[in-house]
C-alpha positions in Angstrom: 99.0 -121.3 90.3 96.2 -121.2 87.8 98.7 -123.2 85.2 99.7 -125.8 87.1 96.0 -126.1 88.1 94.9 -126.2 84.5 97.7 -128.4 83.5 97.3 -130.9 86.0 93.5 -130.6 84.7 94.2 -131.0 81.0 97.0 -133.6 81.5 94.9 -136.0 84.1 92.8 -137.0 81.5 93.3 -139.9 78.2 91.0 -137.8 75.3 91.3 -138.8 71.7 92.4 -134.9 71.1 94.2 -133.1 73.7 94.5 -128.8 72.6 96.9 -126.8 74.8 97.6 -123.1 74.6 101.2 -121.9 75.6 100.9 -124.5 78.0 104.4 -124.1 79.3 104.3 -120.1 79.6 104.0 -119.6 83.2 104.9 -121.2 86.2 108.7 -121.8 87.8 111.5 -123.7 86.7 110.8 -126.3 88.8 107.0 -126.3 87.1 108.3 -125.7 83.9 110.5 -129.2 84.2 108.3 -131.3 86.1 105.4 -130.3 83.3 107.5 -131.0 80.7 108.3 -134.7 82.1 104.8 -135.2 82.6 103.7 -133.8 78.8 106.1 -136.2 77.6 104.6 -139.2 79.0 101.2 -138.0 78.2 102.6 -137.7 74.9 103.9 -141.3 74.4 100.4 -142.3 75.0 98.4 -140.0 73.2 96.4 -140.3 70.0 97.0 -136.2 69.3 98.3 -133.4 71.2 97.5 -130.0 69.5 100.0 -127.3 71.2 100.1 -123.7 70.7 103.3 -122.6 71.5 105.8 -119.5 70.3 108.9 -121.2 72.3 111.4 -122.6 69.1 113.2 -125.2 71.4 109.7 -126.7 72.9 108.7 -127.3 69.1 111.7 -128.7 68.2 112.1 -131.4 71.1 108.5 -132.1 71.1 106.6 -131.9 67.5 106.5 -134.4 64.6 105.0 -131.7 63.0 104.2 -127.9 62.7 101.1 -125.3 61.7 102.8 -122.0 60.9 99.7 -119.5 60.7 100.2 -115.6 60.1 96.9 -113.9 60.3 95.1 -116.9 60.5 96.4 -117.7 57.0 98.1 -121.1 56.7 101.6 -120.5 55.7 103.6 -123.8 56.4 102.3 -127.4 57.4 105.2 -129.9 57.8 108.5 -130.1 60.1 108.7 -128.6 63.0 112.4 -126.9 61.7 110.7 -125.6 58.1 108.1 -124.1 60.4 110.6 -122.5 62.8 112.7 -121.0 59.9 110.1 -119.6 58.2 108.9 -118.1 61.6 112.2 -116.6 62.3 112.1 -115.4 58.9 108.9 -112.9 59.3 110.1 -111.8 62.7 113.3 -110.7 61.2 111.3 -108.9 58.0 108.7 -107.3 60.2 111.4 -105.9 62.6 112.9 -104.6 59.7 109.6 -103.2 58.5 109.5 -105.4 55.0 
């Protein structure tokens, strides 16, 4: 309840810079579409959206562009697939313990 609260909150509102942690984390399926319907409009309208987000296909359908941080270290800054890969890359190596 407390997501759709704070994303009905964050999304009822026209700022210049919208920030959104894991916005799409919790909730339902039916919460999880609807929200998703909804960012997408807000997005269309939006001067930035800044999301936070660990969910590959989210990235991909949503962002013109990625941040790929490790440690708070800047790794990647560019498309959203570059990002991903890269991503996907570490996980792989730090499972492996490289």
């Amino acid at each position: 309840m407390n997501a759709r609260l704070g994303f009905g909150i964050a999304t009822a509102f026209k700022p210049n810079v919208l920030l959104m942690d894991e916005l799409l984390g919790a909730g339902d399926i039916g919460f999880r579409l609807k929200a998703e319907a909804r960012l997408q409009e807000f997005i269309k309208s939006a001067n930035a959206l800044v999301v936070v987000q660990h969910d590959a296909g989210f990235v991909r359908k949503v962002c013109t562009k990625a941040l790929y941080l490790r440690d708070g270290e800047q790794l990647f800054y560019g498309n959203p697939d570059t990002a991903i890969s890269l991503y996907m890359r570490d996980i792989h190596l730090r499972r492996r313990g490289v």
